[in-house]
C-alpha positions as CSV (number, residue, x, y, z in Angstrom):
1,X,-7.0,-53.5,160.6
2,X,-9.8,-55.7,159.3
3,X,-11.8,-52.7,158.3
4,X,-8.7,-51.4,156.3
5,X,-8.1,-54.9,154.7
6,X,-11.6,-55.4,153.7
7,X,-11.4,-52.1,151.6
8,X,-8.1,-53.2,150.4
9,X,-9.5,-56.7,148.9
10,X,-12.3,-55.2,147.6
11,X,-10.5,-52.3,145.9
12,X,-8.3,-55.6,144.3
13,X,-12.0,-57.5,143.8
14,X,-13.2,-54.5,141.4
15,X,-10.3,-54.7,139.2
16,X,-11.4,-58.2,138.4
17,X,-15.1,-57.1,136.9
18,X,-13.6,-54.1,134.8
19,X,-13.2,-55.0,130.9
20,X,-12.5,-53.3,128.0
21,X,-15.1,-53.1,124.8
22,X,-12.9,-54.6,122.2
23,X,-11.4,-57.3,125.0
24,X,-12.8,-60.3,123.4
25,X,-11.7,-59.4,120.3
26,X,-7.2,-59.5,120.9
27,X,-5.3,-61.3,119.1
28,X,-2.6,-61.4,121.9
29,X,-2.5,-59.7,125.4
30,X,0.8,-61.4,126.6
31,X,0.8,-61.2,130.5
32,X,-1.7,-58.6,130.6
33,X,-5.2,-58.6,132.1
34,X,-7.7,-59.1,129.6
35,X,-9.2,-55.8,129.7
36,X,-6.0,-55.1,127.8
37,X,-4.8,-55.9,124.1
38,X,-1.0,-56.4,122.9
39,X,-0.8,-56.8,119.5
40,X,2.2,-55.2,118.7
41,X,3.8,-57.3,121.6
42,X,5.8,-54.6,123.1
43,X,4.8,-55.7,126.5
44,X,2.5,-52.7,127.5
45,X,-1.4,-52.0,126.5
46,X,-2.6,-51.4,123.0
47,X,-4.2,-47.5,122.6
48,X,-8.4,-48.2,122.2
49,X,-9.3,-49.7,118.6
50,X,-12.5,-47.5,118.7
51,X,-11.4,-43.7,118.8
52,X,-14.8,-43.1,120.9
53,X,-12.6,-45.3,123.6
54,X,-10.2,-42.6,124.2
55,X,-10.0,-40.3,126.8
56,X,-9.6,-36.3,127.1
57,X,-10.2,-35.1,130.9
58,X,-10.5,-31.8,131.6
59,X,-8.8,-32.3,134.6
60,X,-5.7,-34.4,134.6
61,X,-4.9,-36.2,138.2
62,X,-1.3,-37.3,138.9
63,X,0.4,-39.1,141.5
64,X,3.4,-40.2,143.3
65,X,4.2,-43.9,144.4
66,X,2.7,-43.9,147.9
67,X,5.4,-42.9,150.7
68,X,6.3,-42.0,154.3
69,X,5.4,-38.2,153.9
70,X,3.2,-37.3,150.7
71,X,3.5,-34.3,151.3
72,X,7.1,-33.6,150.1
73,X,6.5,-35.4,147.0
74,X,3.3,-33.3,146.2
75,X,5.4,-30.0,147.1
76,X,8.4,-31.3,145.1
77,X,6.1,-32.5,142.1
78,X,4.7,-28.4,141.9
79,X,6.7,-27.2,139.7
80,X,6.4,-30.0,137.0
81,X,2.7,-29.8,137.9
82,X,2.7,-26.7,136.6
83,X,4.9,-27.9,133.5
84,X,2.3,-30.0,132.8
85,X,-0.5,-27.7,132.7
86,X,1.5,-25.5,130.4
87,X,2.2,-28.3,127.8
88,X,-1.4,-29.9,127.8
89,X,-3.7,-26.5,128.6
90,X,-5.9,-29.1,131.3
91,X,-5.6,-28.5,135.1
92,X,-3.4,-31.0,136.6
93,X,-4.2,-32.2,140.6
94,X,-2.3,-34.3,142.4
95,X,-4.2,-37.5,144.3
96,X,-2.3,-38.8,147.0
97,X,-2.8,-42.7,147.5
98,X,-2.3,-44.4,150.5
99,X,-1.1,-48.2,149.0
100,X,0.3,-49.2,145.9
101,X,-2.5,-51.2,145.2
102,X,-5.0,-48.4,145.4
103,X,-2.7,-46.5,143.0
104,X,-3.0,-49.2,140.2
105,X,-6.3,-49.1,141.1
106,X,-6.8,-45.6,140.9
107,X,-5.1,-46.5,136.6
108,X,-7.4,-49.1,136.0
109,X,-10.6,-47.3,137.4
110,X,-10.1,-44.2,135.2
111,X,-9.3,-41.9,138.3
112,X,-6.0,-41.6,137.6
113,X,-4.1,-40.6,134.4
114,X,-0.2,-39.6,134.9
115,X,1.5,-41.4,137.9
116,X,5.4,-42.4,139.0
117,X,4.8,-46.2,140.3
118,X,7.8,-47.8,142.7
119,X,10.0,-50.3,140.2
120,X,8.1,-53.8,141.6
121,X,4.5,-52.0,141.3
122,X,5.0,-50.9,137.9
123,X,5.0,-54.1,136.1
124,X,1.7,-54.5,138.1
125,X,0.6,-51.5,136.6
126,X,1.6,-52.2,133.4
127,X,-0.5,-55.4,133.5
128,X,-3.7,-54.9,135.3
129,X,-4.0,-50.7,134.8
130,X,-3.2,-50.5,131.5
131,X,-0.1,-48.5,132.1
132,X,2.4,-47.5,129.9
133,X,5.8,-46.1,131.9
134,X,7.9,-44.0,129.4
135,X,10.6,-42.3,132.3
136,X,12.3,-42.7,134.5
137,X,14.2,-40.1,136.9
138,X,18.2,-39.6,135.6
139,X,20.9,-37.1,134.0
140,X,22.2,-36.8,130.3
141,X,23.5,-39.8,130.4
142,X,21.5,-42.3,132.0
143,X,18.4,-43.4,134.2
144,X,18.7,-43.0,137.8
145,X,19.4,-46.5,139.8
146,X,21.4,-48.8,141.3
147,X,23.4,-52.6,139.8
148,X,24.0,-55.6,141.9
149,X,27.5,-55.6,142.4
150,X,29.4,-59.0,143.0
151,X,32.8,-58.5,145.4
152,X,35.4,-60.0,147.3
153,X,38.3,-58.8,148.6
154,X,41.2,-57.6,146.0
155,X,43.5,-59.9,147.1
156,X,41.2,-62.9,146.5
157,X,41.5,-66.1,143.8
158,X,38.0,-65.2,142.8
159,X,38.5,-63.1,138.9
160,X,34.6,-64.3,138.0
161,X,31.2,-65.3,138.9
162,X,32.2,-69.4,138.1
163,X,35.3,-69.0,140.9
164,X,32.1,-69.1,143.2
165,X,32.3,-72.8,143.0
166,X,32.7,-74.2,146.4
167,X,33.4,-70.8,148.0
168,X,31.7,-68.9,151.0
169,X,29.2,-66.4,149.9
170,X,27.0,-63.7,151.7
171,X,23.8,-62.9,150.8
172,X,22.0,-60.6,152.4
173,X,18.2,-61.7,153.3
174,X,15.9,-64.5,152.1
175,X,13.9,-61.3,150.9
176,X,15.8,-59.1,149.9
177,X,16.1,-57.9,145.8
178,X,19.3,-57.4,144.9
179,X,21.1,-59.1,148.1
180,X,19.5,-62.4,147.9
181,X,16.4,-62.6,144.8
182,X,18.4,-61.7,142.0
183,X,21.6,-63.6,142.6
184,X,19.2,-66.9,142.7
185,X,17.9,-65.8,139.3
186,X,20.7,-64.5,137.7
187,X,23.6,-66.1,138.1
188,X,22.4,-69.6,137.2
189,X,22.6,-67.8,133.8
190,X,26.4,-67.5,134.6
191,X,26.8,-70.8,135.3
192,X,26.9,-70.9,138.7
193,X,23.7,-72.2,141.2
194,X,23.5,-70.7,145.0
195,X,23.4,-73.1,147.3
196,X,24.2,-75.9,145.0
197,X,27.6,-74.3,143.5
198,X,28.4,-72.4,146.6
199,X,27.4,-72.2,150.4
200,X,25.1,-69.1,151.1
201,X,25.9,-67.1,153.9
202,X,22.7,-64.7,155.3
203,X,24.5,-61.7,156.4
204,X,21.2,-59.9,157.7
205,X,22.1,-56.3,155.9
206,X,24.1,-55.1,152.8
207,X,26.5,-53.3,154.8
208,X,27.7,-56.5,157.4
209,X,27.9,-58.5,153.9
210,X,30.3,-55.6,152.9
211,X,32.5,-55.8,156.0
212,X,32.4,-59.8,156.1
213,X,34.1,-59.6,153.0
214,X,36.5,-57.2,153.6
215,X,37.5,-59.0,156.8
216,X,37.6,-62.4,154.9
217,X,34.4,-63.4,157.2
218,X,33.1,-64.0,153.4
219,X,35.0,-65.3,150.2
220,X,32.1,-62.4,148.0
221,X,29.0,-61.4,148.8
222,X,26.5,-59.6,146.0
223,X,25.4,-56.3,147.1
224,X,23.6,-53.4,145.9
225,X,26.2,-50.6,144.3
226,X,24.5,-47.9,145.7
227,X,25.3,-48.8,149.6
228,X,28.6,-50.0,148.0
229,X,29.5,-46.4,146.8
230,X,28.0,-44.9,149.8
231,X,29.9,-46.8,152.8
232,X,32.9,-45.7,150.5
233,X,31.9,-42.1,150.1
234,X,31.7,-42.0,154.4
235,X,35.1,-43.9,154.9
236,X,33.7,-46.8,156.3
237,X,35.2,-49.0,153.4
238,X,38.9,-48.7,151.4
239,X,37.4,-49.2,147.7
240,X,40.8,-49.9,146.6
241,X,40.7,-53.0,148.6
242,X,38.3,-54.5,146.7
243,X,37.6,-56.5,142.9
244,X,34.1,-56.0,141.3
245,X,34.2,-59.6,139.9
246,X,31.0,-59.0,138.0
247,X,28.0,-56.1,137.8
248,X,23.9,-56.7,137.0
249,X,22.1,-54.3,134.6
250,X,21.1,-51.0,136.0
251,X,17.9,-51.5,138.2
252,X,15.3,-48.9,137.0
253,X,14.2,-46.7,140.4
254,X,10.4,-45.4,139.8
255,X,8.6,-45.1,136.2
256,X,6.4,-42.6,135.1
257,X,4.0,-42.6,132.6
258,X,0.5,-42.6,131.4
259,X,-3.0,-44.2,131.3
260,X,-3.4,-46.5,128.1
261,X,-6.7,-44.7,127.2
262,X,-5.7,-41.3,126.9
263,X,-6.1,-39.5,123.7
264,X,-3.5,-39.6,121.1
265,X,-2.6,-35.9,120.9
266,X,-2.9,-35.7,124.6
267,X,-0.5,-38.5,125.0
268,X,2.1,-37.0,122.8
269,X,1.9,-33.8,125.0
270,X,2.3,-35.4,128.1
271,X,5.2,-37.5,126.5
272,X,6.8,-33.9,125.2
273,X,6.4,-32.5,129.0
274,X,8.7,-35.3,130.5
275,X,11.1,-34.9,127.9
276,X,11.4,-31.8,128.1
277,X,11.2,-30.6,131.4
278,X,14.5,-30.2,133.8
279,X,14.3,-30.6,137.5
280,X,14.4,-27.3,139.9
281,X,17.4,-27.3,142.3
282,X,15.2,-28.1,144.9
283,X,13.7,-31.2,143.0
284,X,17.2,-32.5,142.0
285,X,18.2,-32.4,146.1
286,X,15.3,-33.9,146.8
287,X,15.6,-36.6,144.2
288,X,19.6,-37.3,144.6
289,X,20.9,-35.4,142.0
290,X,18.5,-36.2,139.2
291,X,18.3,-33.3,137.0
292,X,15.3,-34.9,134.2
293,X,13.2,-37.7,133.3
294,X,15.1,-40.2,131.2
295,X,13.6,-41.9,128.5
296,X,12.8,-46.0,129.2
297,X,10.4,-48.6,127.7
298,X,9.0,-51.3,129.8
299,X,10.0,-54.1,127.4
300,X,13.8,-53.1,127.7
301,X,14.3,-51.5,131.0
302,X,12.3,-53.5,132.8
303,X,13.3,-56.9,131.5
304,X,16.0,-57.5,134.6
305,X,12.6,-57.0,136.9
306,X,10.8,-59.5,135.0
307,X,13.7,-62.2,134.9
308,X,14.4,-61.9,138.5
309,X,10.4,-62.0,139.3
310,X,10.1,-65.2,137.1
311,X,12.7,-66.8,138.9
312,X,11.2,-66.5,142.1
313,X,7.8,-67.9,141.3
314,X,6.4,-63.8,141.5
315,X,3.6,-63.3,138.9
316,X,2.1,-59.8,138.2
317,X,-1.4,-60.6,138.1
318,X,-4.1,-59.9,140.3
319,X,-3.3,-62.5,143.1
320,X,0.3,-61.2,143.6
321,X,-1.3,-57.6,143.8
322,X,-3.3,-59.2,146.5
323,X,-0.5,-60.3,148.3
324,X,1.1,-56.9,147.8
325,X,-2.5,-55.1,149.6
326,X,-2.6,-57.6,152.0
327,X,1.7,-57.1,153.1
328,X,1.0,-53.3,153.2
329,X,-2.2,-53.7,155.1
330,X,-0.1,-55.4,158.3
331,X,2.7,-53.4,158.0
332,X,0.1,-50.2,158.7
333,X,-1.4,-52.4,161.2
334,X,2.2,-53.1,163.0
335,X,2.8,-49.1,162.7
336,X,-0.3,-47.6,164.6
337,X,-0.1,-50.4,167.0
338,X,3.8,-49.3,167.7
339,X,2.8,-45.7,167.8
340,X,0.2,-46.8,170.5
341,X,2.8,-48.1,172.7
């Protein structure tokens, strides 16, 4: 554990001695580290001012946001792999990273030049990598993701988020997203205040805040529309008896894009390859029906991440990255010591 952690902390303790030629001379970097420029203010790093800057690898390396079993996600990735090397003429590998922190690491240190980073991870990316996300997985119509939903039963007074006032609501967890996080920084927008405008409820899970309502145990509860649609989709819930009193922006699931640094015609390639491509039966099962990558920018699609982060006091910089190593370091630790058992 301590040996793991060390490495950890000093993969995060590089990232701070990393800088960029023309860093002292930025007009405006925004929120990102100063190895980065954002002139344009678009939220996302500034291409190299000195063409001898960018890059051109032979090989490109390419990753998926660290999970359970890398090994699906490299098999499932093959295909648009193989895409890639079409499009670009370069050799594309896929690295398999054991943290998120080692994969914005992986960005910022060069090794590492077309990834998909997990929604939360991506704004670090974005800010201490250099990283500039440009998809995300979807269909025709939209990106693939899921909206805080707010309901209460159909039957109920409660036609909008201010009818909260002096009601009996369930959130889920003190640290949960969308069942707890983003209600607090949302919906003072709307008026209403949690705990100050209503009395907050802890549920425990998405699905007991679900059936509280429905058995009047809660006035509403906000949830997450995804386990909303699919407790309906098994019969556990009647939809019908129901109101949606108000939904969030779509939450963006994992963004995919590209190293900062990368050479202009190479970008526009790899940007072509995403837009182009279309998922393989057997990605679209694996990803949930996803048949594409769906076009997103950071400053748009990613604002609803940002608000809820600066509501809760989260900061994307190198100390909350930290936090993040330092999280995924004990929950590792808690694993093998389980499997032990």
């Amino acid at each position: 554990m301590l040996r793991k952690w060390t490495c950890l902390l000093a993969i995060v303790a590089f990232m701070g001695l990393a800088t960029s030629a023309f860093a002292a001379d930025c007009s405006f970097r925004g929120a990102l580290d100063e190895a980065y420029c954002d002139e344009n203010k678009d939220l996302v790093a500034d291409p190299p001012k000195d063409p001898a800057e960018f890059k051109d690898p032979s090989t490109l390396v390419f990753t998926y946001t660290p999970v359970e079993d890398p090994a699906v996600y490299q098999d499932a990735f093959a295909d648009f792999q193989a895409y890639l090397e079409k499009k670009t003429g370069k050799r594309v590998i896929y690295y398999t990273v054991q943290s998120n922190a080692a994969e914005v690491e992986a960005m910022r240190s060069g090794r590492l030049h077309i990834a998909g980073f997990s929604t939360g991870p991506t704004c670090y990316a974005v800010n201490l990598a250099g990283y500039i996300p440009i998809a995300v997985k979807g269909n025709e119509g939209e990106f693939q993701g899921y909206r805080l939903l707010l309901i209460t039963r159909k039957d109920s007074d409660i036609k909008s988020v201010a009818d909260l006032k002096g009601k009996r609501v369930a959130h889920t967890s003190a640290s949960s997203n969308s069942g707890n996080l983003a209600p607090r920084a949302l919906f003072p927008k709307l008026g209403i205040t949690p705990d100050k405008d209503y009395t907050v409820v802890y549920s425990g899970k998405h699905d007991q805040s679900i059936l509280g309502v429905a058995f009047g145990d809660y006035d509403a509860a906000p949830v997450a529309g995804d386990v909303f649609k699919r407790m309906a989709k098994a019969g556990r819930i009647n939809e019908e008896d129901f109101r949606i009193v108000w939904q969030s922006e779509q939450f963006p699931t994992s963004s995919f894009g590209y190293a900062h640094d990368l050479k202009p015609e190479l970008v526009e390639q790899i940007r072509e390859a995403f837009l182009e491509y279309r998922f393989t039966p057997a990605m679209q099962k694996t990803f949930g029906g996803a048949d594409r990558f769906f076009p997103v920018t950071y400053q748009k699609d990613w604002a609803i991440i940002r608000d809820i982060a600066d509501a809760n006091g989260e900061h994307f910089n190198q100390a909350g990255l930290e936090a993040i190593a330092k999280k995924e370091a004990e929950a590792k630790a808690k694993k093998a010591a389980k499997a032990k058992q």
